[in-house]
Backbone as a ProteinNet text record, in pm:
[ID]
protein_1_A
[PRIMARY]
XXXXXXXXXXXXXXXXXXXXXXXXXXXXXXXXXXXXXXXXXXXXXXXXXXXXXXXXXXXXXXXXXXXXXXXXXXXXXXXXXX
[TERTIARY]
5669.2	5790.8	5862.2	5916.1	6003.9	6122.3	6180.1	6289.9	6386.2	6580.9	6594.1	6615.9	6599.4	6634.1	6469.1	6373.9	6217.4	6144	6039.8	5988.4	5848.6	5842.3	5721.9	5599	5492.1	5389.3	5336	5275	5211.9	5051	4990.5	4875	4862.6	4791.1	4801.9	4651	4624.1	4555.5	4416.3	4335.9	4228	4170.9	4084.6	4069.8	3990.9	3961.5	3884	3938.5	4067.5	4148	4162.5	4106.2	4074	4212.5	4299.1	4389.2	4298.8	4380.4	4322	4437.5	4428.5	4560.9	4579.9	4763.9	4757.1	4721.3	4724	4706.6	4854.4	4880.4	4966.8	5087.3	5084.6	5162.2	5138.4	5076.8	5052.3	5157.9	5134.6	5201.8	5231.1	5311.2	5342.1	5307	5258.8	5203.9	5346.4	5454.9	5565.6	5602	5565.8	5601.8	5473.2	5366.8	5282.7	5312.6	5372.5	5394.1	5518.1	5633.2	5699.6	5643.7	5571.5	5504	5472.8	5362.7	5295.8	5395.3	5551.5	5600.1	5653	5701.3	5792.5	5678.2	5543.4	5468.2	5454.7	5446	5452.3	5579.4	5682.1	5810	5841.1	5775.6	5750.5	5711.5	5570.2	5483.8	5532.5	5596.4	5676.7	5785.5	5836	5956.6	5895.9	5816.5	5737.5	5727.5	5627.7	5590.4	5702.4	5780.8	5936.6	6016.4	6028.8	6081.5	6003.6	5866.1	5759	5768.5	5809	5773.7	5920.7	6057.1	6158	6190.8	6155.3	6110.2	6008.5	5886.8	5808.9	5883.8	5947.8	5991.8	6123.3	6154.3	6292.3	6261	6164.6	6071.2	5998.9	5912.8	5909.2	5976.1	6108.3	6205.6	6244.8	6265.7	6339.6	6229.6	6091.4	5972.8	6000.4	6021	6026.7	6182.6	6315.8	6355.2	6398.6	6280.1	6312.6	6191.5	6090	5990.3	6117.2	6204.9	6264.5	6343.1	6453.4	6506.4	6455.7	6324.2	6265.3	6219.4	6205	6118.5	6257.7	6368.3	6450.6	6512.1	6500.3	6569.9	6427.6	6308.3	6202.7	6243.6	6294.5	6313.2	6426.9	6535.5	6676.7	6629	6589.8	6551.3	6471.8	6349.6	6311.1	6410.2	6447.2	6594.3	6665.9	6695.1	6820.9	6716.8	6606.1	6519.2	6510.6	6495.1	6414	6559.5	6678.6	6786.8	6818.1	6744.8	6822.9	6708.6
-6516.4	-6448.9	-6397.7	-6279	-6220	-6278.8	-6288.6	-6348.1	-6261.6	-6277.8	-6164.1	-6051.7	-5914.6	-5848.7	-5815.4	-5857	-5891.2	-5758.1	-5704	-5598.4	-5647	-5620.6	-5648.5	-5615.1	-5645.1	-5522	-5518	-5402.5	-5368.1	-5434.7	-5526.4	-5611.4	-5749.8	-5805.4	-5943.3	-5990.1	-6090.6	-6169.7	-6219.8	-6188.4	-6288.1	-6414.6	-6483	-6613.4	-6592.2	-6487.3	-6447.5	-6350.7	-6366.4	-6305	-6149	-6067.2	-5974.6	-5879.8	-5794.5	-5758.8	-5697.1	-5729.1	-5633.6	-5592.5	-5454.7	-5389.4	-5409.5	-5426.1	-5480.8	-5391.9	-5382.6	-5272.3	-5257.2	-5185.4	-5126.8	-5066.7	-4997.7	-4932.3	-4741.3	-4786.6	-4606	-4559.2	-4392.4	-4339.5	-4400.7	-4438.7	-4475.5	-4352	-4357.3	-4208.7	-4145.9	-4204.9	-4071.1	-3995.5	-4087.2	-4025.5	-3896.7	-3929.7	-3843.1	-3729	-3778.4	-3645.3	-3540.4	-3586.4	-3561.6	-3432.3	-3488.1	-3414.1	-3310.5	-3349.2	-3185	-3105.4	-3163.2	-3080.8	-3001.4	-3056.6	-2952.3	-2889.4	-2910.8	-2798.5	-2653.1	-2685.2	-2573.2	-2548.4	-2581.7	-2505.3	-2437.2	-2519.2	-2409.5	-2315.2	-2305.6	-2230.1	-2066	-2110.5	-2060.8	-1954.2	-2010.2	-1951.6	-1862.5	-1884.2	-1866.4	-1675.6	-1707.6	-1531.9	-1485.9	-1561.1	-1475	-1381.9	-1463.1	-1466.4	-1342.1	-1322.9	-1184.5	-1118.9	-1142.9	-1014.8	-942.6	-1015	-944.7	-857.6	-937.3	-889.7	-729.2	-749	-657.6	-564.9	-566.2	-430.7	-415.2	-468.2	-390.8	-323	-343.3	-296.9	-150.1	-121	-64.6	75.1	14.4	73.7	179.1	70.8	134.3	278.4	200.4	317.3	452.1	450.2	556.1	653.3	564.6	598.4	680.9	665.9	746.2	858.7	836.6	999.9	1069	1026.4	1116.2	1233.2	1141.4	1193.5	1317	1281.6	1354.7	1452.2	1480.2	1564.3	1656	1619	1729.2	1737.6	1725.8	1774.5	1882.4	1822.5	1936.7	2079.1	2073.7	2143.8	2214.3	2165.8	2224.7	2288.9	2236.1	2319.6	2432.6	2437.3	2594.1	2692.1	2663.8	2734.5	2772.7	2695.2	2728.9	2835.3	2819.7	2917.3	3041.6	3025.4	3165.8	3283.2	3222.3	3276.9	3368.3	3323.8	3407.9	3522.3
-17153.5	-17115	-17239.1	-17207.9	-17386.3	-17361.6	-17510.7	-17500.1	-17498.2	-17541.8	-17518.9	-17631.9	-17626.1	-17744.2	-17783.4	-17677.9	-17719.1	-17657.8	-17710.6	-17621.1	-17581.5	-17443	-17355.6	-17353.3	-17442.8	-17448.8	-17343.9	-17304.4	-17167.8	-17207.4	-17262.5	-17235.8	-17243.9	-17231.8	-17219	-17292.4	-17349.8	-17407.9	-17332.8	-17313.3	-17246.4	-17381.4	-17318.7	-17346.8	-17480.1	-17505.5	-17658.8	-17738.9	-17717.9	-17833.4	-17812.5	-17681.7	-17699.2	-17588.1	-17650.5	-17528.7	-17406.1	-17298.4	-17199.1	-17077.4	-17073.2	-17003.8	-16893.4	-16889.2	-16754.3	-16637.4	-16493.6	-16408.8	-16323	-16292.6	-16197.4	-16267.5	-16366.1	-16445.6	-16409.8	-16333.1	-16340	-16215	-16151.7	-16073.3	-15982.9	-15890	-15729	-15627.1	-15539.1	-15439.6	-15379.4	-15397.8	-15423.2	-15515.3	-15642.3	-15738.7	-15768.6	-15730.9	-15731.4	-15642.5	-15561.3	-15438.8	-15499.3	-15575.7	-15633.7	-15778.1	-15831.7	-15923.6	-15849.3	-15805.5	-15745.3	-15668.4	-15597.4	-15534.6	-15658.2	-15748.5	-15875.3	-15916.8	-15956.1	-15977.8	-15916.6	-15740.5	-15695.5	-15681.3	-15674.5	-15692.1	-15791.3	-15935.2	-16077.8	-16075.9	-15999.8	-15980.4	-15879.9	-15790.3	-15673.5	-15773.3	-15874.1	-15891.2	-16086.5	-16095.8	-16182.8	-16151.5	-15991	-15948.9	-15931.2	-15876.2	-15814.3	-15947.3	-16049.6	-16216.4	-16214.3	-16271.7	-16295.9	-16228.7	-16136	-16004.1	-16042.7	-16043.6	-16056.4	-16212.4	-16294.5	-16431.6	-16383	-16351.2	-16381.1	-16275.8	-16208.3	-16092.1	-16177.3	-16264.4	-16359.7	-16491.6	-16508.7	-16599.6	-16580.3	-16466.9	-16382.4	-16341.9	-16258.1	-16255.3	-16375.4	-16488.4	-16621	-16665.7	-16664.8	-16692.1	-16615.3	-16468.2	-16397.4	-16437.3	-16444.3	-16472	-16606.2	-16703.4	-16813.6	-16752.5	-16688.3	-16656.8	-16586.3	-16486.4	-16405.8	-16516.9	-16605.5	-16700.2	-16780.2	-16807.2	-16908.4	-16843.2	-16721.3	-16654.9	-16620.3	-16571.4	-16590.2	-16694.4	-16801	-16966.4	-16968.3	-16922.8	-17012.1	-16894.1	-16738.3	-16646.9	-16732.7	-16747.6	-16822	-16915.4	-17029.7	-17151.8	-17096.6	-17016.5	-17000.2	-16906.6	-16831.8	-16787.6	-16899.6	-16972.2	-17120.2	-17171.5	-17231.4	-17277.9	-17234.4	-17095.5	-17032.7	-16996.6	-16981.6	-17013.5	-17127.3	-17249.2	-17346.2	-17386.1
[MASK]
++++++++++++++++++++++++++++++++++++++++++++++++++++++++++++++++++++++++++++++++++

């Protein structure tokens, strides 16, 4: 038993000096269920994030062809005028 102020190592001693780890330190099957749910919710909000990114992106692209396509429209009008 530790005393107090003592830290617990996670193995224990067999009869030849040799540690051997204890068992039941690992996940609990909620906590596992837990994991994988925040994965796909990462995952979930991950495409949502790119998807809104890449359609503003997108957007911005088209919106400079529109621009440019009537400045190059304007300028030959201004041209063919004089």
């Amino acid at each position: 038993m530790a005393r107090r102020n003592q830290t617990v190592e996670p193995w224990t001693e067999t009869g030849g000096g040799v540690p051997e780890r204890r068992h039941g330190s690992g996940l609990h099957v909620l906590d596992a269920v837990l994991v994988a749910g925040a994965v796909v919710v990462a995952v979930v909000l991950a495409f949502a994030v790119l998807n809104v990114l890449a359609g503003l992106v997108w957007f911005a692209v088209k919106t400079v062809v529109v621009i440019a396509v009537i400045a190059a429209v304007v300028g030959l009008l201004v041209r063919r005028r004089r």
